[in-house]
N, CA, C and O atoms as a GROMACS GRO file, in nm:
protein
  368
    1UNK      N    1  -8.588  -1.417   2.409
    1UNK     CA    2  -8.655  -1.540   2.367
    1UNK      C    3  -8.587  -1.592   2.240
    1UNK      O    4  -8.552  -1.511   2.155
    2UNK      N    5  -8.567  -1.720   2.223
    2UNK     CA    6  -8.474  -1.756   2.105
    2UNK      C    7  -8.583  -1.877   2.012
    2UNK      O    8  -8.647  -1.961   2.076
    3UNK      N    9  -8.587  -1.873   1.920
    3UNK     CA   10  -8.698  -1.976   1.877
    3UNK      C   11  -8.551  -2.097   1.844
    3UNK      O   12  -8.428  -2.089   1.854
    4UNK      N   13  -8.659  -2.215   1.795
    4UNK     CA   14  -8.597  -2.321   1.736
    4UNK      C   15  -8.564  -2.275   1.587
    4UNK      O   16  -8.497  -2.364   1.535
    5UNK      N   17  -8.580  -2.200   1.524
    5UNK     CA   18  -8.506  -2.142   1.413
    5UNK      C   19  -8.411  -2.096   1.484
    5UNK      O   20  -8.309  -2.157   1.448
    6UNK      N   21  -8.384  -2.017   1.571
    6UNK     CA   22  -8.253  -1.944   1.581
    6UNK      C   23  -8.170  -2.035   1.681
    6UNK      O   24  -8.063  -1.983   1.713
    7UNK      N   25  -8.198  -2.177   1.746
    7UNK     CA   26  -8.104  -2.211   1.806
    7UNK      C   27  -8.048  -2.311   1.687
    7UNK      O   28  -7.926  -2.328   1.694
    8UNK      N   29  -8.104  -2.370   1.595
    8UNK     CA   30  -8.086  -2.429   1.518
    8UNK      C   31  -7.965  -2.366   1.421
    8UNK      O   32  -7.878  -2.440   1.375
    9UNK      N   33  -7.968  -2.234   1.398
    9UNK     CA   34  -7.934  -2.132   1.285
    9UNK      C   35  -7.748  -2.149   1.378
    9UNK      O   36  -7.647  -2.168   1.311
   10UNK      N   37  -7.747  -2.138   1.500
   10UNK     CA   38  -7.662  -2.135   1.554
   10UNK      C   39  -7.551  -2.283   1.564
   10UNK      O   40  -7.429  -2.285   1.581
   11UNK      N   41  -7.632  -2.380   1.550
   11UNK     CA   42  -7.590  -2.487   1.543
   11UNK      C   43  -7.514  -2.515   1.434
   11UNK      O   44  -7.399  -2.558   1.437
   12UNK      N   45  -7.582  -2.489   1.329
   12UNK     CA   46  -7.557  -2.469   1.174
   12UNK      C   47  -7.396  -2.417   1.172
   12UNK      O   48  -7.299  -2.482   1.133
   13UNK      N   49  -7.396  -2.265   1.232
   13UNK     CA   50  -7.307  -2.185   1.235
   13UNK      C   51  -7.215  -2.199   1.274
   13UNK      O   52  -7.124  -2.123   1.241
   14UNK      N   53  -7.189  -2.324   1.384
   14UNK     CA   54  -7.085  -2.384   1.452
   14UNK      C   55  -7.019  -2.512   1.363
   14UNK      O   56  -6.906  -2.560   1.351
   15UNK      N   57  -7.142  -2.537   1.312
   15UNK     CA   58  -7.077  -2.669   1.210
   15UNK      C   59  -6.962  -2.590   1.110
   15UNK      O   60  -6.840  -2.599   1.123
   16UNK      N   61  -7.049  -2.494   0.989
   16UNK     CA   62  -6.977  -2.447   0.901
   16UNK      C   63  -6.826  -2.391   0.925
   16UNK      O   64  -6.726  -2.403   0.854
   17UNK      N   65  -6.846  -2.317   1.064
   17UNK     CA   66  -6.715  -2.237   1.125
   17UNK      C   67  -6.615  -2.337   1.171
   17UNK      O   68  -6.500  -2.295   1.175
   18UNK      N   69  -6.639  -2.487   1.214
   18UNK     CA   70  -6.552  -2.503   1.302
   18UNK      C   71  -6.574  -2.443   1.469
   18UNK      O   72  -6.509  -2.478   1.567
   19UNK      N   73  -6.657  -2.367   1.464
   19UNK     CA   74  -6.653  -2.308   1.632
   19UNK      C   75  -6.713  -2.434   1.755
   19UNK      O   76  -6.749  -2.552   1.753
   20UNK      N   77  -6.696  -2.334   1.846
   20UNK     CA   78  -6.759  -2.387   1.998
   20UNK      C   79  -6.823  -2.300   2.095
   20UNK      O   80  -6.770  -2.214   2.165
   21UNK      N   81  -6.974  -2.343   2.089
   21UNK     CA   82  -7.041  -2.194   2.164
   21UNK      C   83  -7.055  -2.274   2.312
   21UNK      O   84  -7.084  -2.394   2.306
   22UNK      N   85  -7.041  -2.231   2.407
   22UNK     CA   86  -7.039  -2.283   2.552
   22UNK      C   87  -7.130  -2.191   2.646
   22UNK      O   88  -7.071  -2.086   2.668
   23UNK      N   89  -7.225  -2.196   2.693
   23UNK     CA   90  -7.325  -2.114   2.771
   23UNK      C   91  -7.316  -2.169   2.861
   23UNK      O   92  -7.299  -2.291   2.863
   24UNK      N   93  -7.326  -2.066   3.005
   24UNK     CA   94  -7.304  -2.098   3.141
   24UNK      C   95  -7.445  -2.016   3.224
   24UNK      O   96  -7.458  -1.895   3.246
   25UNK      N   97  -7.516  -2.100   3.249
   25UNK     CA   98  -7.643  -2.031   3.338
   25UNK      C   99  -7.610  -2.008   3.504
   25UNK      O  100  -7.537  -2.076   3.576
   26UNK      N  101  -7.703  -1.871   3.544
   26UNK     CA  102  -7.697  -1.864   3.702
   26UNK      C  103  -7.778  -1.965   3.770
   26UNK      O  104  -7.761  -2.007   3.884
   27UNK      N  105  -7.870  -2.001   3.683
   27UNK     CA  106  -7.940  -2.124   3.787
   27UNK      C  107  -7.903  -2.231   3.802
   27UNK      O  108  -7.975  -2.300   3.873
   28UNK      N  109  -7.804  -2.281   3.758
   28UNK     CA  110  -7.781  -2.408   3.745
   28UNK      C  111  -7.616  -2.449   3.683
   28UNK      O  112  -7.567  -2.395   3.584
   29UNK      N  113  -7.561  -2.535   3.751
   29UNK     CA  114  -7.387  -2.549   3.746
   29UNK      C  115  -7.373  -2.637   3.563
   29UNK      O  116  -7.266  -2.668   3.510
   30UNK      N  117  -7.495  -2.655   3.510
   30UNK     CA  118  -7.472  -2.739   3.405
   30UNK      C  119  -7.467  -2.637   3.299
   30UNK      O  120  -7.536  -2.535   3.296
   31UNK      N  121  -7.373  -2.675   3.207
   31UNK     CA  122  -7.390  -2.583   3.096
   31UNK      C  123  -7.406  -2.638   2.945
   31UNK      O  124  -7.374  -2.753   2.913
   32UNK      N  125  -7.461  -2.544   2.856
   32UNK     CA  126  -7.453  -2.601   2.737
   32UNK      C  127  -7.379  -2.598   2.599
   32UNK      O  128  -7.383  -2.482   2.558
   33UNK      N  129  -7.325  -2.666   2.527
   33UNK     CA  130  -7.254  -2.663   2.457
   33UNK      C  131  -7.318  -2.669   2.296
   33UNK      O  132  -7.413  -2.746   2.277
   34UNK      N  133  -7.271  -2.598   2.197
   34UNK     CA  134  -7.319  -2.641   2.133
   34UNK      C  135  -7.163  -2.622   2.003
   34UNK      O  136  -7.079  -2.532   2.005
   35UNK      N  137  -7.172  -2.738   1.904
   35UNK     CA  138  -7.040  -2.776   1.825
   35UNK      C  139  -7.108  -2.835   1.739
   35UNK      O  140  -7.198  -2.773   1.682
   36UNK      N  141  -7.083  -2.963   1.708
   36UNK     CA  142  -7.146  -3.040   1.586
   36UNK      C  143  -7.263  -3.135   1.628
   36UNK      O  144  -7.298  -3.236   1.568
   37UNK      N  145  -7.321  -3.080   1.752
   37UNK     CA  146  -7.404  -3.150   1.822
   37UNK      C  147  -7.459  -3.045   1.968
   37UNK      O  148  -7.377  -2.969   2.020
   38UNK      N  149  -7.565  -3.052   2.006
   38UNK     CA  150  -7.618  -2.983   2.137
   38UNK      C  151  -7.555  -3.073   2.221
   38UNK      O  152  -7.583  -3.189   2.192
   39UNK      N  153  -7.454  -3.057   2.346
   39UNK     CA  154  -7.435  -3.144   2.457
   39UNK      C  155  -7.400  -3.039   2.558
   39UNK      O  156  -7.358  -2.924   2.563
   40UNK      N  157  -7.436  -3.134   2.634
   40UNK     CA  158  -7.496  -3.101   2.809
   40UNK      C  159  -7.337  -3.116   2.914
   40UNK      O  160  -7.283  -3.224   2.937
   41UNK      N  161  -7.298  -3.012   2.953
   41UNK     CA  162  -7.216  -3.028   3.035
   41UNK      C  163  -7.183  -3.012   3.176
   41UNK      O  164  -7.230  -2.915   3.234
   42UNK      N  165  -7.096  -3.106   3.249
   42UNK     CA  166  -7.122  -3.079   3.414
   42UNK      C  167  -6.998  -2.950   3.467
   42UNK      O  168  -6.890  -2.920   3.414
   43UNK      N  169  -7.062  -2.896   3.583
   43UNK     CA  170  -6.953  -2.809   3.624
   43UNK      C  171  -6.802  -2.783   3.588
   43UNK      O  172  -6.735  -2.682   3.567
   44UNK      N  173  -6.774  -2.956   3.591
   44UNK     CA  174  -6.553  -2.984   3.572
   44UNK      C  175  -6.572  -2.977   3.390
   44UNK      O  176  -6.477  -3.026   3.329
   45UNK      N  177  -6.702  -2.911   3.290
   45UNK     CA  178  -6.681  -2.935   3.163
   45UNK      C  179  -6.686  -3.101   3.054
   45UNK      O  180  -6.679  -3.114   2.932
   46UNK      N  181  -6.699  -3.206   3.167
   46UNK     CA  182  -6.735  -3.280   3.088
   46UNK      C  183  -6.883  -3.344   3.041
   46UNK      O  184  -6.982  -3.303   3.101
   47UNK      N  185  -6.893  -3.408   2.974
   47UNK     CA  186  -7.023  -3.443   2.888
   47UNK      C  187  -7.118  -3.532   3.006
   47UNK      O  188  -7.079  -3.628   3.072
   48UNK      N  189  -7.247  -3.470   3.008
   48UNK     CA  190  -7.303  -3.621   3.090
   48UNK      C  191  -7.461  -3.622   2.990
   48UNK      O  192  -7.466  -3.549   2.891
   49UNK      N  193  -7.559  -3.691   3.021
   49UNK     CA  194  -7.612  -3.714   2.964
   49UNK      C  195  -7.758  -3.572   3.005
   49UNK      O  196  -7.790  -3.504   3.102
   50UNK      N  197  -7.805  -3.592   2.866
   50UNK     CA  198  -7.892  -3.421   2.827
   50UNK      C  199  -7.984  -3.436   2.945
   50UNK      O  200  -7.992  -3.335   3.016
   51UNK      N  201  -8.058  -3.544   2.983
   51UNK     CA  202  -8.178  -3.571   3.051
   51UNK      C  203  -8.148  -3.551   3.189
   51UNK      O  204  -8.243  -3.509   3.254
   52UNK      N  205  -8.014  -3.575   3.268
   52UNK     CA  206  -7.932  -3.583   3.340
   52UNK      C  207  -7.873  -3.395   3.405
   52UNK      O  208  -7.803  -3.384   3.506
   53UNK      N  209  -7.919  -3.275   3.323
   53UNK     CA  210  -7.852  -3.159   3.290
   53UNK      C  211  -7.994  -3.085   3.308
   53UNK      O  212  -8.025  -3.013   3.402
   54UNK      N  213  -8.068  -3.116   3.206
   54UNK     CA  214  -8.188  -3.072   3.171
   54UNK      C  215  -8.293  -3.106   3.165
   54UNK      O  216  -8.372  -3.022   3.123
   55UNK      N  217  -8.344  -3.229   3.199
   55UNK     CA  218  -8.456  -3.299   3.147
   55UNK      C  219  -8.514  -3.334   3.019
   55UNK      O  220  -8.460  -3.393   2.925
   56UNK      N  221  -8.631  -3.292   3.030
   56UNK     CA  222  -8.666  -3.314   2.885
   56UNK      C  223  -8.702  -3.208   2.778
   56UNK      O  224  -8.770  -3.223   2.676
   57UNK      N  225  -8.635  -3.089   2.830
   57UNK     CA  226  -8.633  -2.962   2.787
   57UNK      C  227  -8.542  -2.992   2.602
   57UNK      O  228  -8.439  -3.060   2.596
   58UNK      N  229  -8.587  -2.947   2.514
   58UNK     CA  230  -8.561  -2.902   2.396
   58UNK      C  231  -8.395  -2.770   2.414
   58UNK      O  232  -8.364  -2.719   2.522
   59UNK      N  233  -8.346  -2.753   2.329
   59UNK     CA  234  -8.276  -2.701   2.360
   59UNK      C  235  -8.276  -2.540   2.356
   59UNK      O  236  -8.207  -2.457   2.414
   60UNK      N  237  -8.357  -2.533   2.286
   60UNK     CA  238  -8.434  -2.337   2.253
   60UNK      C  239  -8.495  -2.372   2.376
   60UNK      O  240  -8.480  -2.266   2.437
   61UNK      N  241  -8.552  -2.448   2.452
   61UNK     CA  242  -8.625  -2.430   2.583
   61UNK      C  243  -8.514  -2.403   2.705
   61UNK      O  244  -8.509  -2.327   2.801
   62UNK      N  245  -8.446  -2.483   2.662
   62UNK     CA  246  -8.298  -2.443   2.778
   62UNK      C  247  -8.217  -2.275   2.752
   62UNK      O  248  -8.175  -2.211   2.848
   63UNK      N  249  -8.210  -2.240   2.653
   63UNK     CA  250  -8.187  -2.094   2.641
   63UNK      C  251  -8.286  -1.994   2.648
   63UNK      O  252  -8.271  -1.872   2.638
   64UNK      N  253  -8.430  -2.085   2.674
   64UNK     CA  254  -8.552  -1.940   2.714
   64UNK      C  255  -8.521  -1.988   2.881
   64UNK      O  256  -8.490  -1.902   2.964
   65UNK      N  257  -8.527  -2.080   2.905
   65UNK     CA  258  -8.539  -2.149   3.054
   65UNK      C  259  -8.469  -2.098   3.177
   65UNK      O  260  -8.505  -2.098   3.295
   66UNK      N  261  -8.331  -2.042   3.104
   66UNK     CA  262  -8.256  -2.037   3.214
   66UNK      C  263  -8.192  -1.866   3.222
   66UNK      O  264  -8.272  -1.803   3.153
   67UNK      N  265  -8.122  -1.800   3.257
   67UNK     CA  266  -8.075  -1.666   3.253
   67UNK      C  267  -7.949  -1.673   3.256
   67UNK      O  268  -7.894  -1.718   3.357
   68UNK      N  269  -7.876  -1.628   3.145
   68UNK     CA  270  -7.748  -1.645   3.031
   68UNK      C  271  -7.664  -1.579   3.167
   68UNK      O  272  -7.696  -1.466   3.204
   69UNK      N  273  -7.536  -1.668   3.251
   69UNK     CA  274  -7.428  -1.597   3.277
   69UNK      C  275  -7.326  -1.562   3.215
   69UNK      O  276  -7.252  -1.466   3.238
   70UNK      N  277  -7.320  -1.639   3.133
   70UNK     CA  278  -7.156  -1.574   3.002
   70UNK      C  279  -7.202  -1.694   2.835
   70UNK      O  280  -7.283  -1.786   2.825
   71UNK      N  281  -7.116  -1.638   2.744
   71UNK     CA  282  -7.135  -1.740   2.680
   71UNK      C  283  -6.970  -1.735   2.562
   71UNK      O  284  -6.936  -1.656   2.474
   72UNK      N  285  -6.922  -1.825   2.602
   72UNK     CA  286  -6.764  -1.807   2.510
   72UNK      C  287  -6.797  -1.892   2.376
   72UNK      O  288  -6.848  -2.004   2.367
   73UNK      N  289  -6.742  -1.788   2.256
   73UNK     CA  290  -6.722  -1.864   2.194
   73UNK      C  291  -6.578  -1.873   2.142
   73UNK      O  292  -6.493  -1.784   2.145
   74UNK      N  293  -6.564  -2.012   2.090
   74UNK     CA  294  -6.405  -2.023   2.038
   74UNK      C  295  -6.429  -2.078   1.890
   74UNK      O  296  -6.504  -2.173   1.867
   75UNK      N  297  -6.334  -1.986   1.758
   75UNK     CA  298  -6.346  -2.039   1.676
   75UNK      C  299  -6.213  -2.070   1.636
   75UNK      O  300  -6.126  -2.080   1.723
   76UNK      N  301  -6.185  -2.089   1.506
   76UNK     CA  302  -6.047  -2.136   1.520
   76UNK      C  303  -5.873  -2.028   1.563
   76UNK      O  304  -5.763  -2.065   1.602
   77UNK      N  305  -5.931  -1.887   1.529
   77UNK     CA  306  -5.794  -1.826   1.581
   77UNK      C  307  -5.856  -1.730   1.676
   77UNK      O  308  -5.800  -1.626   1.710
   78UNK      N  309  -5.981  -1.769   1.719
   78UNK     CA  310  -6.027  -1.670   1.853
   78UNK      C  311  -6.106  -1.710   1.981
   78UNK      O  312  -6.195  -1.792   1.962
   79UNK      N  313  -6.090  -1.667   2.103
   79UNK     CA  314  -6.158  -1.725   2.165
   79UNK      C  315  -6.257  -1.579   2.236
   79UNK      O  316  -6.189  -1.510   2.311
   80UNK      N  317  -6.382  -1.539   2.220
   80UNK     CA  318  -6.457  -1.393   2.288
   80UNK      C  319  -6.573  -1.458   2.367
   80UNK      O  320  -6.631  -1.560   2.330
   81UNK      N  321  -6.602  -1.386   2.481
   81UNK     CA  322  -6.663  -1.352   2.592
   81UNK      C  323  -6.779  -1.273   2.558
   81UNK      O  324  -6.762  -1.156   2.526
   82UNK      N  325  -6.914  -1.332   2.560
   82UNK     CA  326  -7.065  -1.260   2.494
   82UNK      C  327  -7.138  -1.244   2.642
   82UNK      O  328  -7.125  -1.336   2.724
   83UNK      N  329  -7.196  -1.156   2.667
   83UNK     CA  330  -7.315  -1.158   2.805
   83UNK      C  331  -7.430  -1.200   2.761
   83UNK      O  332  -7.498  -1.264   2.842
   84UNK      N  333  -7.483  -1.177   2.635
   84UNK     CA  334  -7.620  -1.244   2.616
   84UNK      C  335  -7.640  -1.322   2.502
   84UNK      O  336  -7.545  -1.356   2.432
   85UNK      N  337  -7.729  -1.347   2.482
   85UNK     CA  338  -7.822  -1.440   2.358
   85UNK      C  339  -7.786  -1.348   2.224
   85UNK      O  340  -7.708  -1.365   2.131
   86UNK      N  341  -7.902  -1.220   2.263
   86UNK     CA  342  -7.925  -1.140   2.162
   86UNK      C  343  -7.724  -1.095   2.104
   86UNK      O  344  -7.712  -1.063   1.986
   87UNK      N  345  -7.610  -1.098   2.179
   87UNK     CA  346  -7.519  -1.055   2.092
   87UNK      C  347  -7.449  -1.182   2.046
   87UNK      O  348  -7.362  -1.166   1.960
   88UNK      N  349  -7.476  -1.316   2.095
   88UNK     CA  350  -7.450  -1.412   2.013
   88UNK      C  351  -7.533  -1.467   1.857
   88UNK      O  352  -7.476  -1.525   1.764
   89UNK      N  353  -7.677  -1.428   1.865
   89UNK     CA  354  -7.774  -1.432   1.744
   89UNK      C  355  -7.721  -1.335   1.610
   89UNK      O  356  -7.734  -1.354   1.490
   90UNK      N  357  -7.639  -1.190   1.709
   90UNK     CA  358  -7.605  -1.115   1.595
   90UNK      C  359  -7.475  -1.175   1.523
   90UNK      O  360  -7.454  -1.196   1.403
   91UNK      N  361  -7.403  -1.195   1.629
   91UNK     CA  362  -7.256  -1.267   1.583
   91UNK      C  363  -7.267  -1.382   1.436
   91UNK      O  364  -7.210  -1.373   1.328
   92UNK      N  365  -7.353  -1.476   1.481
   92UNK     CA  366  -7.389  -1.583   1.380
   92UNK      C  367  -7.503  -1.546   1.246
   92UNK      O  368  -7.533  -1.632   1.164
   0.00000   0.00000   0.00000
């Protein structure tokens, strides 16, 4: 379970770093991105609109919502491969 403190905390963490956290769910071909902004992405990786991905789901609701298939992050001289939430929360 991830609260809106900790998806927030993560957001934060991407700003300061420069990174790019990218989450890929089994239920669903859309994934989420998060950089200097939460955005919603389609299967081929590009941007479509949040409501369009997710509805009207919050974005801590989209990471309780769905069941984490991978989650990459890339920062500037690395790119690593996470399986869950809980070892991306520790990372940041």
């Amino acid at each position: 379970m991830v609260s809106y403190e900790e998806a927030e905390r993560i957001l934060r963490w991407t700003r300061e770093k420069g990174a790019v956290v990218e989450v890929q769910f089994k239920e669903t071909s859309h994934r989420l991105r998060i950089d200097t902004m939460y955005r919603a992405l389609d299967a081929s990786g590009n941007v479509v609109p949040w409501t369009r991905a997710f509805g009207s789901l919050k974005p801590a609701d989209v990471l309780n919502s769905f069941t984490v298939k991978r989650i990459v992050v890339r920062t500037k001289d690395s790119v690593e491969e996470l399986s869950s939430l809980k070892e991306l929360l520790a990372r940041v």
